[in-house]
MIVOKE-339092 format. One record per residue (C-alpha): residue number from 1; residue in one letter; x, y, z. Coordinates in steps of 0.05 Angstrom, whole numbers. Layout:
BEGIN
<NUM; 'A'; <X; Y; Z>>
...
// end
This chain:
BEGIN
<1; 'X'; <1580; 3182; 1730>>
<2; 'X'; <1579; 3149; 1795>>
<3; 'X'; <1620; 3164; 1851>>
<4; 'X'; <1677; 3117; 1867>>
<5; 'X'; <1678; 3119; 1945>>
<6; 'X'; <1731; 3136; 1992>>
<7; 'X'; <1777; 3088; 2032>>
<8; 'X'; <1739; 3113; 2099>>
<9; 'X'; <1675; 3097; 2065>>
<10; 'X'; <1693; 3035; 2037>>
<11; 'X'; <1710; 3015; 2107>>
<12; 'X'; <1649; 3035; 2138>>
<13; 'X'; <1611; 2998; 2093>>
<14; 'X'; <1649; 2934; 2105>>
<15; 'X'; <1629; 2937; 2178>>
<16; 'X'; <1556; 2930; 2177>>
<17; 'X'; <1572; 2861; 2136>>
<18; 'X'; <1625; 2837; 2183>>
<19; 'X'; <1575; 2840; 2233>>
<20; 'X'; <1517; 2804; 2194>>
<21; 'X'; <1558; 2749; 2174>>
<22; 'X'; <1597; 2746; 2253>>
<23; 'X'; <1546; 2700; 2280>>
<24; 'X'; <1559; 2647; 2231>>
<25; 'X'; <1632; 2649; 2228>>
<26; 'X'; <1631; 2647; 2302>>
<27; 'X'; <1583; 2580; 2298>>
<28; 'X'; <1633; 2543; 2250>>
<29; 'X'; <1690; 2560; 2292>>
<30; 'X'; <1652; 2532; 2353>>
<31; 'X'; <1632; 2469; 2298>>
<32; 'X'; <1695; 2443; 2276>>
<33; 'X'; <1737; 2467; 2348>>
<34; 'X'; <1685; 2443; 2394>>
<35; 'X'; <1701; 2367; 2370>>
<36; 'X'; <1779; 2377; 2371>>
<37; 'X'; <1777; 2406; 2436>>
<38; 'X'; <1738; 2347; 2458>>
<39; 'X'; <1784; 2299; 2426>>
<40; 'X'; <1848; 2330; 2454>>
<41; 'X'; <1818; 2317; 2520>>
<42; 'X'; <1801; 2250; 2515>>
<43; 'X'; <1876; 2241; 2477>>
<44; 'X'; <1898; 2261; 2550>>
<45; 'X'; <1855; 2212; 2589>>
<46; 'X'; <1849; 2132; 2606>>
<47; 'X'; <1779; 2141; 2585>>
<48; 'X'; <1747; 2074; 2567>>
<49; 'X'; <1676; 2055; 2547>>
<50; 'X'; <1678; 1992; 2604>>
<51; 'X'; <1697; 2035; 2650>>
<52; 'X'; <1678; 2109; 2636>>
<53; 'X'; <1673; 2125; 2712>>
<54; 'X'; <1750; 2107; 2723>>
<55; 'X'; <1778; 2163; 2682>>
<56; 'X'; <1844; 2193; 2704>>
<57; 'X'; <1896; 2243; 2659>>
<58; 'X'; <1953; 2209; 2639>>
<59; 'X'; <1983; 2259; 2600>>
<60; 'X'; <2021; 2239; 2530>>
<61; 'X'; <2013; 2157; 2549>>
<62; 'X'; <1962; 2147; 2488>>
<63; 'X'; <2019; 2178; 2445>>
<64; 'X'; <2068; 2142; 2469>>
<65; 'X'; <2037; 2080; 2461>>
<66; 'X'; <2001; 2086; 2400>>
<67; 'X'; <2070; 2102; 2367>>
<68; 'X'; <2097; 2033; 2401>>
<69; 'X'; <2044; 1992; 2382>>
<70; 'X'; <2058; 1947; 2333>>
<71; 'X'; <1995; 1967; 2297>>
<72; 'X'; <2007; 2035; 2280>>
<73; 'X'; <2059; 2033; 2232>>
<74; 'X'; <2029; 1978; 2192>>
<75; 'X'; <1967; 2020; 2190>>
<76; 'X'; <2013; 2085; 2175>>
<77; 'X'; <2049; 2039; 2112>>
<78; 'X'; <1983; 2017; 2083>>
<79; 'X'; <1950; 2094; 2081>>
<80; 'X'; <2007; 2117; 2045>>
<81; 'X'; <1997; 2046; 1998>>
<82; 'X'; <1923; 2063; 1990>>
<83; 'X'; <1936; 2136; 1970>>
<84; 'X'; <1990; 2116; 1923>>
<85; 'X'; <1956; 2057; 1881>>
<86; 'X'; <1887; 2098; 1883>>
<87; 'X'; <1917; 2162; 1849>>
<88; 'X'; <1961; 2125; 1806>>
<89; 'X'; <1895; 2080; 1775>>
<90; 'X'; <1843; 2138; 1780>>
<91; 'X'; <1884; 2187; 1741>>
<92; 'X'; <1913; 2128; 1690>>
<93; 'X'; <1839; 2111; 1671>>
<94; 'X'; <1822; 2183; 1679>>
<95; 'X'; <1863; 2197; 1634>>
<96; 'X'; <1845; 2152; 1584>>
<97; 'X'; <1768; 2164; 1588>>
<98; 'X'; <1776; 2231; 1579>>
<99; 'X'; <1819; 2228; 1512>>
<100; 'X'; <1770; 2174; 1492>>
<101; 'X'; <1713; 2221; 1510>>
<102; 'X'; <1751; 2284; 1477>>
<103; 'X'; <1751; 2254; 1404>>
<104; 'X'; <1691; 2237; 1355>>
<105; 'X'; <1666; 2166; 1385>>
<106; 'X'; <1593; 2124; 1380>>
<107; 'X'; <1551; 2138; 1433>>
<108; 'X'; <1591; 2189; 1466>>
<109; 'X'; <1529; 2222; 1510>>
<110; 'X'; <1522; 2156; 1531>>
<111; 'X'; <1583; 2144; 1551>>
<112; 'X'; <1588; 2209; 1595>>
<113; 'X'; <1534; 2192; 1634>>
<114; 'X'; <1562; 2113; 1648>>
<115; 'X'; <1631; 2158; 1669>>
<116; 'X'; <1598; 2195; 1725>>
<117; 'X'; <1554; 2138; 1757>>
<118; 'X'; <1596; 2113; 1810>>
<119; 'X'; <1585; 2188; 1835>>
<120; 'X'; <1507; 2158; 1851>>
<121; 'X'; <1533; 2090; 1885>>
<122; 'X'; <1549; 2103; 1960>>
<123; 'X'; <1611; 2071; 1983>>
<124; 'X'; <1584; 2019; 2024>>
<125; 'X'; <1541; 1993; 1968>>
<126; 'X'; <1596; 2004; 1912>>
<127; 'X'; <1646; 1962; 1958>>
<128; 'X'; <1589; 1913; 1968>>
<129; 'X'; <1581; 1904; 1893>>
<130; 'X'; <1651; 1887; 1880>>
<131; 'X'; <1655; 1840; 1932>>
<132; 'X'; <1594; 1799; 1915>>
<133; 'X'; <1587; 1814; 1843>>
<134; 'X'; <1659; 1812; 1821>>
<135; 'X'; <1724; 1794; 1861>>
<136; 'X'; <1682; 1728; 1894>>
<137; 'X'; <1726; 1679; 1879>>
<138; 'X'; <1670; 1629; 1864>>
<139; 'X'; <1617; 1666; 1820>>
<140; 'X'; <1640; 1732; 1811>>
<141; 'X'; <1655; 1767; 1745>>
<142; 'X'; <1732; 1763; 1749>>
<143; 'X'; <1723; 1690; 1768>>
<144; 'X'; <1688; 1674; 1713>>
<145; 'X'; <1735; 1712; 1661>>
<146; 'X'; <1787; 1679; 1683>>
<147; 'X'; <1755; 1609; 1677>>
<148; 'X'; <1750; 1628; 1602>>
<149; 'X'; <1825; 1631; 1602>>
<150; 'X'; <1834; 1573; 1635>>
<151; 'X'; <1865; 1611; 1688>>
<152; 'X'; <1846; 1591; 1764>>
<153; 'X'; <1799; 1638; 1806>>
<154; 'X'; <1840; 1688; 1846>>
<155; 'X'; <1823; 1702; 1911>>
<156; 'X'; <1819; 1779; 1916>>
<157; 'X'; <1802; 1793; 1991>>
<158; 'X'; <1844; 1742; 2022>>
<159; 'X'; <1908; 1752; 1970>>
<160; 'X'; <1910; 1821; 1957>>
<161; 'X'; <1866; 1854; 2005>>
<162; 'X'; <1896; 1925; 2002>>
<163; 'X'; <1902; 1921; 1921>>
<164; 'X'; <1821; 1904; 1917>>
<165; 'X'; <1808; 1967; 1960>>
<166; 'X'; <1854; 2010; 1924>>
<167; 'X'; <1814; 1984; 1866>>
<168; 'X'; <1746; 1987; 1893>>
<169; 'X'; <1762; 2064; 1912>>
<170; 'X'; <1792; 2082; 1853>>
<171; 'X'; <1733; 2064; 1813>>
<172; 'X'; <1688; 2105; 1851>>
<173; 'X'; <1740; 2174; 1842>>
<174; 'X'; <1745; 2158; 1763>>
<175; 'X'; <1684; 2201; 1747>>
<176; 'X'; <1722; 2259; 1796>>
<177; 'X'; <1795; 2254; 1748>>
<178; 'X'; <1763; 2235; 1677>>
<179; 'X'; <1716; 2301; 1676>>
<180; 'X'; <1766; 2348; 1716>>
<181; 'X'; <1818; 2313; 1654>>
<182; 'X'; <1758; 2321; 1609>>
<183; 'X'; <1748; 2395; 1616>>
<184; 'X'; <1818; 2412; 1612>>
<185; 'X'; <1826; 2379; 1547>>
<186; 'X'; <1775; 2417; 1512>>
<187; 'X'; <1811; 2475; 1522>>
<188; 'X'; <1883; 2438; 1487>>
<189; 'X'; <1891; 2479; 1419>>
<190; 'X'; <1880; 2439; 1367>>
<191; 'X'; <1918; 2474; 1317>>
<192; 'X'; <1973; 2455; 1353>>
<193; 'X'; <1950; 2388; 1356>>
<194; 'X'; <1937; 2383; 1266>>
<195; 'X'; <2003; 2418; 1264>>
<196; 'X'; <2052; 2357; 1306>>
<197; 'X'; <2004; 2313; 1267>>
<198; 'X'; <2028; 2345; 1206>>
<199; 'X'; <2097; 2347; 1220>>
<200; 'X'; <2088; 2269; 1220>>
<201; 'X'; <2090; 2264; 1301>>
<202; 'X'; <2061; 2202; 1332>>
<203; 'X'; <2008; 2197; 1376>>
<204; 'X'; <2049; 2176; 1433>>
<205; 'X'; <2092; 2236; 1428>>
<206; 'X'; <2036; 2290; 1421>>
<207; 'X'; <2015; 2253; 1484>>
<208; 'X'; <2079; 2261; 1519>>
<209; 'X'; <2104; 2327; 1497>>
<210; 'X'; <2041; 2364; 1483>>
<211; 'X'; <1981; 2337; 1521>>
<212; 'X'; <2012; 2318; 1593>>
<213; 'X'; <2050; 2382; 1595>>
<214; 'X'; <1974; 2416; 1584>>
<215; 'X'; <1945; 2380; 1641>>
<216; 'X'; <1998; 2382; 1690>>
<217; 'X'; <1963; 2432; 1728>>
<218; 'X'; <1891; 2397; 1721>>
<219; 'X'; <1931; 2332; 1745>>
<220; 'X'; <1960; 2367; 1805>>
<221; 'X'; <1894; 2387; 1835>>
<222; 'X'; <1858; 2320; 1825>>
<223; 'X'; <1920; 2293; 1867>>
<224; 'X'; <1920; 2344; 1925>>
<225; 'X'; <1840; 2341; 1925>>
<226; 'X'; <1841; 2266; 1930>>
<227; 'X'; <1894; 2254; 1973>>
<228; 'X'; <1850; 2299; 2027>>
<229; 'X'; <1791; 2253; 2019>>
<230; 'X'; <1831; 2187; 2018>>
<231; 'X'; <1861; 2192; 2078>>
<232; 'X'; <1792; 2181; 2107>>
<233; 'X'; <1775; 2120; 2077>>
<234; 'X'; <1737; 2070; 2126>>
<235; 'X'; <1670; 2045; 2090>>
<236; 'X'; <1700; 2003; 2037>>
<237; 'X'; <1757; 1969; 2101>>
<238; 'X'; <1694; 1955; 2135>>
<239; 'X'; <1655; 1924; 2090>>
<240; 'X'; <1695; 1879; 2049>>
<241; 'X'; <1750; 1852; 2104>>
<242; 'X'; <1733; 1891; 2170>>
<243; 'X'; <1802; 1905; 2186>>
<244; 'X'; <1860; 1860; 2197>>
<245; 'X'; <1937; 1879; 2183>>
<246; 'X'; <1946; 1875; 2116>>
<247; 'X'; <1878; 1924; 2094>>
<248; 'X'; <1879; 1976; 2160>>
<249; 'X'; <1897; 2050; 2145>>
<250; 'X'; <1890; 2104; 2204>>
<251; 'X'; <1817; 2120; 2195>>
<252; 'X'; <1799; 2047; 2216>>
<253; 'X'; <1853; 2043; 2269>>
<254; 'X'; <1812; 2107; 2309>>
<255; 'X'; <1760; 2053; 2297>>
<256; 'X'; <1786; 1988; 2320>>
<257; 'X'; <1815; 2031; 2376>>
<258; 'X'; <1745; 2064; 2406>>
<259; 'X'; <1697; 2009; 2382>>
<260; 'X'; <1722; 1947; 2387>>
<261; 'X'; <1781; 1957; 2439>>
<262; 'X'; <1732; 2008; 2469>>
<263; 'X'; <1792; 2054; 2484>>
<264; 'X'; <1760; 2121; 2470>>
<265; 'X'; <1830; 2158; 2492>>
<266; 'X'; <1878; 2115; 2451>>
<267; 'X'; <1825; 2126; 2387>>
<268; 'X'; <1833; 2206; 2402>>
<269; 'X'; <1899; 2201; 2402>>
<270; 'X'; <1903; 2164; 2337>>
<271; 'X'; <1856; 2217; 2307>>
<272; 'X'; <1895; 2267; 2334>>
<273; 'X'; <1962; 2238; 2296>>
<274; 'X'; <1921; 2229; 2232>>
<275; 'X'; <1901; 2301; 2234>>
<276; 'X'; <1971; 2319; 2234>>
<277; 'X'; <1995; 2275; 2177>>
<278; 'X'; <1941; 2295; 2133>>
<279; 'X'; <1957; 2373; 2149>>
<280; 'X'; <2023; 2357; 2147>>
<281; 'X'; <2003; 2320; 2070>>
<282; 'X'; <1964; 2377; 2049>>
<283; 'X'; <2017; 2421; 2066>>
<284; 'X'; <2068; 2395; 2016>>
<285; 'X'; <2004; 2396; 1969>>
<286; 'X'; <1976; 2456; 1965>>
<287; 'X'; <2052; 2470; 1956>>
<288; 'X'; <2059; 2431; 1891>>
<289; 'X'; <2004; 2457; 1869>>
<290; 'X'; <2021; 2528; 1875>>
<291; 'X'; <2086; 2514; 1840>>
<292; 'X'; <2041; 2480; 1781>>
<293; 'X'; <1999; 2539; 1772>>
<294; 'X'; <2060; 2594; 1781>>
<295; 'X'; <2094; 2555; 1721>>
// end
């Protein structure tokens, strides 16, 4: 019978590995606060790229008008917009892929696998193909289906530029909510599932009642996982209408503010102020989500 050791022993034993694994714990620290120091520090300075010699500290200025600009909150608005419609469409279709994918259907392997490929299309090429291939108004796909109709081409881009994004970027987190949505499912009882069918419930209601209730949780962490990573979103602004007022979110205002205003310490201090929103949004987050899994 082996020994269980003491509390002293225990300890000691922990120390040798604290020490091993010290020198890379102290080289992420210096990773990820080397840059933010760096970026508070420009935050603080007129530090442009014309002019990099004629720096001078002007303390919370880039704050203060950032938060003026008439930019900003536009740019604020449409994150939040993104966020919203993205969520809303990846976890709808999600949703439905993965109760389509759940039951006995033709051709289901094959089906998985067509799920999960936007996961192998980088952004810049995925928002490439939908502007070329299928929002252009002239030969795209969308065009053409609605010429079938009889209905007149719509001009994505130029008529609903945030709404194609929000598309474009929901399509490529689908795979990311349909198999989280997926995996959850196969775990739903299914004797409970025969049994409301037996007791003559709809499908609509074993939905409602039974099924969303079972994926609450699974639904809560594809929310608070993408919300992290949309904040961020840049490629697919650049790429299909390189900015303007109605399609700019905060990642492409630090943009517009260092690279084409050149105005390295107005861009750190819009970095700066999207850290803190999306702590701020992760915060309330990891909060729901906590509550989910407690219940």
């Amino acid at each position: 019978m082996t020994a269980v050791p003491s509390i002293r022993q225990r300890s000691y034993l922990r120390g040798p590995g604290r020490l091993l694994i010290a020198p890379a714990i102290l080289l992420l620290v210096a990773a990820s606060i080397a840059p933010l120091i760096v970026t508070i520090k420009f935050s603080l300075t007129d530090y442009r790229l014309l002019f990099p010699n004629s720096t001078g500290f002007v303390g919370l200025a880039n704050f203060a008008h950032l938060l003026a600009s008439p930019d900003f909150w536009p740019a604020l608005i449409n994150t939040l917009l993104l966020i919203a419609v993205v969520l809303v469409v990846s976890i709808a279709a999600g949703l439905a892929l993965a109760l389509l994918l759940d039951g006995p259907v033709l051709g289901r392997g094959a089906l998985r696998l067509l799920v999960i490929s936007p996961f192998f299309v980088m952004p810049p090429v995925s928002a490439l193909l939908w502007k070329n291939l299928l929002m252009q108004p002239v030969s795209g796909l969308f065009a053409w289906l609605a010429s079938l109709v009889g209905l007149p081409a719509f001009d994505w881009f130029s008529r609903a530029p945030l709404l194609s994004i929000a598309l474009i970027v929901a399509w490529q987190w689908l795979p990311f909510a349909a198999l989280i949505l997926l995996t959850s499912l196969q775990s739903f009882s299914h004797e409970l599932r025969e049994a409301a069918q037996l007791d003559g419930a709809p499908p609509l209601a074993i939905l409602r009642h039974l099924v969303l209730p079972h994926l609450a949780r699974p639904i809560a962490i594809v929310v608070m996982i993408e919300t992290i990573f949309l904040i961020g979103i840049f490629a697919e602004i650049l790429v299909t209408t390189g900015g303007g007022a109605a399609s700019t979110n905060l990642a492409f205002q630090v943009y517009a503010q260092a690279m084409l205003r050149y105005d390295v310490g107005a861009a750190s201090a819009a970095g700066l102020i999207a850290v803190v929103f999306a702590n701020i949004l992760a915060l309330f987050l990891v909060r729901a989500v906590g509550r989910s899994l407690e219940a």
